[in-house]
C-alpha positions as CSV (number, residue, x, y, z in Angstrom):
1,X,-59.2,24.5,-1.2
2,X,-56.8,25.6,-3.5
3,X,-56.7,24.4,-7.4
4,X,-54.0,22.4,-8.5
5,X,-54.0,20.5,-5.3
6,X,-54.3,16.9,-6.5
7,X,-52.1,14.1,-6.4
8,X,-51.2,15.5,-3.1
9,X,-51.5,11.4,-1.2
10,X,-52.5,7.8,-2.8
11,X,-56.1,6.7,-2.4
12,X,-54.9,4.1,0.1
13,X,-53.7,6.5,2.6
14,X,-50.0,5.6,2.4
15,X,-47.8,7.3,4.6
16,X,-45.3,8.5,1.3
17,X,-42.1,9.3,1.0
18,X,-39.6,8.3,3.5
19,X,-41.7,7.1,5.7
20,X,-43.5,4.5,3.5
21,X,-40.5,2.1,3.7
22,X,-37.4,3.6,2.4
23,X,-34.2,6.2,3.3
24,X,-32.8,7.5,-0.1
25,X,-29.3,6.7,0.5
26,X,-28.9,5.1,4.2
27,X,-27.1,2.8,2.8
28,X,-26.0,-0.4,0.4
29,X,-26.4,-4.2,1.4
30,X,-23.4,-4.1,3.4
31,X,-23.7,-1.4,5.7
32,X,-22.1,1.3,3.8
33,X,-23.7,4.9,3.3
34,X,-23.2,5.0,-0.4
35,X,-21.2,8.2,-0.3
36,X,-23.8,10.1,1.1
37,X,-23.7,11.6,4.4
38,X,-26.0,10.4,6.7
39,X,-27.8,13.7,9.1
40,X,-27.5,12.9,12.7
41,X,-24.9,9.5,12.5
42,X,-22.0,11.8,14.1
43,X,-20.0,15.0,14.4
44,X,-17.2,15.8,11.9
45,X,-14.5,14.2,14.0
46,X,-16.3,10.9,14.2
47,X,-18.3,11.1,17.1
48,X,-21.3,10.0,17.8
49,X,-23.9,12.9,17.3
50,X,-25.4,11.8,20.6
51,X,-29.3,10.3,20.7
52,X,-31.8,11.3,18.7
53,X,-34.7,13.1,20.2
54,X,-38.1,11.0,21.3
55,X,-40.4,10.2,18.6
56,X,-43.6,12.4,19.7
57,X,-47.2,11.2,19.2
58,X,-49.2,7.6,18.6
59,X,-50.3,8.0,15.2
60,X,-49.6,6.2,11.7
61,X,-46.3,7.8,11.2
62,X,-44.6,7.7,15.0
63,X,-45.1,4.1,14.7
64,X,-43.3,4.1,11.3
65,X,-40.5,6.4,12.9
66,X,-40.0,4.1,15.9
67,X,-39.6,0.8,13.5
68,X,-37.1,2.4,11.2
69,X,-35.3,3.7,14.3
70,X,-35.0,0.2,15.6
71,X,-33.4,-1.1,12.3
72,X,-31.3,2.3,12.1
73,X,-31.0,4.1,15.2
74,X,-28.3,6.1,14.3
75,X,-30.9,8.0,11.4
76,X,-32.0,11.6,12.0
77,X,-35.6,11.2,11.4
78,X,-36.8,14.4,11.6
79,X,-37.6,15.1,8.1
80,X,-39.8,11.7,8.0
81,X,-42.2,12.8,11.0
82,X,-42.6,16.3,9.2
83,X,-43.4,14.9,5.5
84,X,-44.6,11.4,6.7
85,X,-47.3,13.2,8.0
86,X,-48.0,15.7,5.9
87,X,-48.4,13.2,3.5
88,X,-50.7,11.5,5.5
89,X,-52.8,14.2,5.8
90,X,-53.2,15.1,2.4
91,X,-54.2,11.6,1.4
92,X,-56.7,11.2,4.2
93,X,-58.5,14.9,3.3
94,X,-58.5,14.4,-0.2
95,X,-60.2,11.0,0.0
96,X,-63.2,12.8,1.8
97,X,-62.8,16.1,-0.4
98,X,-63.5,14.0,-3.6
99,X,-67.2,13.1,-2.2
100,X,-68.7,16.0,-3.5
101,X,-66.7,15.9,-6.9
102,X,-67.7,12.3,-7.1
103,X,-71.2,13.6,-6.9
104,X,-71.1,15.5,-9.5
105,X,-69.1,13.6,-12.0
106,X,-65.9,15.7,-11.7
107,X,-62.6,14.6,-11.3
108,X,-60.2,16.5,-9.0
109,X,-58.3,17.8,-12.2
110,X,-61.3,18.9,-13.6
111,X,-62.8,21.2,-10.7
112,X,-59.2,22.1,-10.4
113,X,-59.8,23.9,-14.0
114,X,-63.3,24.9,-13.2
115,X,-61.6,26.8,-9.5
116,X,-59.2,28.9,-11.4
117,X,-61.4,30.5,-13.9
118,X,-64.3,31.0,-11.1
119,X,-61.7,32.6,-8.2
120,X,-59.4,34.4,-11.3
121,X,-63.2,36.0,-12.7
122,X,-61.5,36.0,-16.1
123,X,-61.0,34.2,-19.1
124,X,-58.1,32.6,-19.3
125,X,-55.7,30.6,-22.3
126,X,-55.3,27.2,-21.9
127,X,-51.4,27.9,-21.1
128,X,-52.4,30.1,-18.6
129,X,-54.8,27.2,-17.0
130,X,-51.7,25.1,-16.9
131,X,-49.8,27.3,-15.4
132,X,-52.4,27.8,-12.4
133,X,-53.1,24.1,-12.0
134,X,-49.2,22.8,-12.3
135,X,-50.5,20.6,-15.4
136,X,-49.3,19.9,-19.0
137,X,-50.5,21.6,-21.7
138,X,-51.7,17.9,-23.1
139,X,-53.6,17.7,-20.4
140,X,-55.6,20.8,-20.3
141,X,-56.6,20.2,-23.8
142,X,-57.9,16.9,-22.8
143,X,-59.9,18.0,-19.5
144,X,-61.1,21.5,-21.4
145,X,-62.4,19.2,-24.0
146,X,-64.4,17.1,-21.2
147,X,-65.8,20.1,-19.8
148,X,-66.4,21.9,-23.1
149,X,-68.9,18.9,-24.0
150,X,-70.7,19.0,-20.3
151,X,-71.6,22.6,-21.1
152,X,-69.1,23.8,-18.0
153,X,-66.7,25.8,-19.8
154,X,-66.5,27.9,-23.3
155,X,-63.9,29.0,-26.2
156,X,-63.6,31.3,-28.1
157,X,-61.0,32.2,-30.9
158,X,-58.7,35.1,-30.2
159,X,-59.2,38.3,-32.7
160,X,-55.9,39.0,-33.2
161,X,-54.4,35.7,-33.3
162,X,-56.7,32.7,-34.3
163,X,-54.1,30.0,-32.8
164,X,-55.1,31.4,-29.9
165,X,-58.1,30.2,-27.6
166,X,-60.1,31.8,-24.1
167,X,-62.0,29.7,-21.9
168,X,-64.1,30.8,-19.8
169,X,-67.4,28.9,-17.4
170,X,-70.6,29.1,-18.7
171,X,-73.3,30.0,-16.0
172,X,-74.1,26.1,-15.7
173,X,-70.5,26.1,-14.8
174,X,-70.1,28.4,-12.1
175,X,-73.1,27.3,-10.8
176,X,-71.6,23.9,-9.9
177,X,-68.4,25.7,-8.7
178,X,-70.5,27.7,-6.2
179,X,-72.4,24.7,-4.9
180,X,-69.6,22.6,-4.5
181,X,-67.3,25.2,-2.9
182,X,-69.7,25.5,0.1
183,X,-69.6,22.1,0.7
184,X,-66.4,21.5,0.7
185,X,-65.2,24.3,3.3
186,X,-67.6,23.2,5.6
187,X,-66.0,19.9,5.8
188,X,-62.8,21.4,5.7
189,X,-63.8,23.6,8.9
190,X,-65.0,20.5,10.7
191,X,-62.0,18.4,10.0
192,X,-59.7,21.4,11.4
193,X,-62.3,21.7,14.4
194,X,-59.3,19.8,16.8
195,X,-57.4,22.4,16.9
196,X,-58.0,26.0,18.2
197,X,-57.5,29.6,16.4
198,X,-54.1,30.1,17.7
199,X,-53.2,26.4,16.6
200,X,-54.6,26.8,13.1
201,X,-52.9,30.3,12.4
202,X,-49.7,29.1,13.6
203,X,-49.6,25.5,11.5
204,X,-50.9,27.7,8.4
205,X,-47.8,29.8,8.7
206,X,-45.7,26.9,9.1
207,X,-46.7,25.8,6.5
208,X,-47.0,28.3,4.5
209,X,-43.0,29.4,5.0
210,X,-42.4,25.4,3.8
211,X,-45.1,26.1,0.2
212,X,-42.4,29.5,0.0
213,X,-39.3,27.5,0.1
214,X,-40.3,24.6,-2.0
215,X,-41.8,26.5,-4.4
216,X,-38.5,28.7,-4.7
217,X,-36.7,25.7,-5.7
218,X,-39.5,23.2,-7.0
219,X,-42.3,25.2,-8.7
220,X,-41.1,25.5,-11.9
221,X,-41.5,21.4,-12.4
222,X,-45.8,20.4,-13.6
223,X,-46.8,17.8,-10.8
């Protein structure tokens, strides 16, 4: 499980993006693309692109796929089955990942803080928290606050500078970090059970080379 992972899919499992209901520019009320070119509704001469390829599997999103093919065939969706599903995914694994977190009266953002000091070993600033989590400053005051009062984390003023602060887990901290972490990998290794070694290897590269790319263009933005 990696920190800063939240937000990832809406508690009701919707499908997201795209494939939730809507195509960012296919078009206005009377047809008409809205200046925006459509992938896949023909070749630079005019002609049709030819038909788009079979929608492949039976779950949420194929379904979703096939209806908005049938009200615009001539869409690529391509891009829809890809982050339709992962989407899907992440919604229906965090649902089950927040069990534990639940349990012990965390919410995702705050074990999200609590993950990054216990797998960085350090202290760290409450900038450099943000930074790891893909949060606002605001709101790392807010959750360091939270866990400062549950005993879970520490500050302490900087020698140098006292505008400065370093947060690090108390023991009673990382001893919840270390019993939920367990927990949560285990589920995580049953979930990915479907799939063999060569499958999992090959969709964590995947989708690893996609985290690379948008990341390149997208990480500087705090989700």
């Amino acid at each position: 499980m990696t920190a800063g992972s939240g937000g990832a899919g809406a508690a009701d499992g919707a499908v997201g993006g795209a494939a939730a209901g809507t195509v960012a520019g296919a078009g206005g009320p009377d047809g008409a693309d809205g200046g925006r070119t459509v992938t896949g509704a023909g070749g630079p001469d005019g002609a049709p692109a030819g038909p788009p390829a079979p929608v492949t599997g039976g779950d949420t999103v194929a379904k979703v796929v096939r209806q908005w093919r049938a009200v615009h065939p001539e869409l690529d969706t391509g891009p829809m089955e890809i982050i339709g599903r992962v989407n899907r995914c992440a919604a229906l694994l965090q649902q089950a990942e927040d069990a534990p977190l639940r349990r012990a009266g965390l919410t995702r953002p705050e074990f999200d803080v609590l993950g990054t000091l216990r797998r960085t070993g350090h202290e760290l600033t409450p900038s450099e928290i943000a930074r790891e989590t893909f949060s606002s400053g605001a709101a790392v005051t807010k959750r360091l606050k939270q866990l400062t009062e549950r005993g879970l984390v520490e500050r302490r003023g900087d020698d140098r500078d006292r505008r400065v602060a370093h947060v690090r887990l108390t023991d009673a901290g990382r001893d919840l970090v270390d019993t939920i972490i367990p927990e949560q990998l285990g589920y995580e290794s049953a979930v990915l059970s479907g799939l063999d070694g060569d499958g999992q290897r090959a969709l964590a590269t995947l989708l690893g080379e996609l985290l690379i790319q948008l990341e390149g263009r997208l990480g500087s933005s705090r989700l």
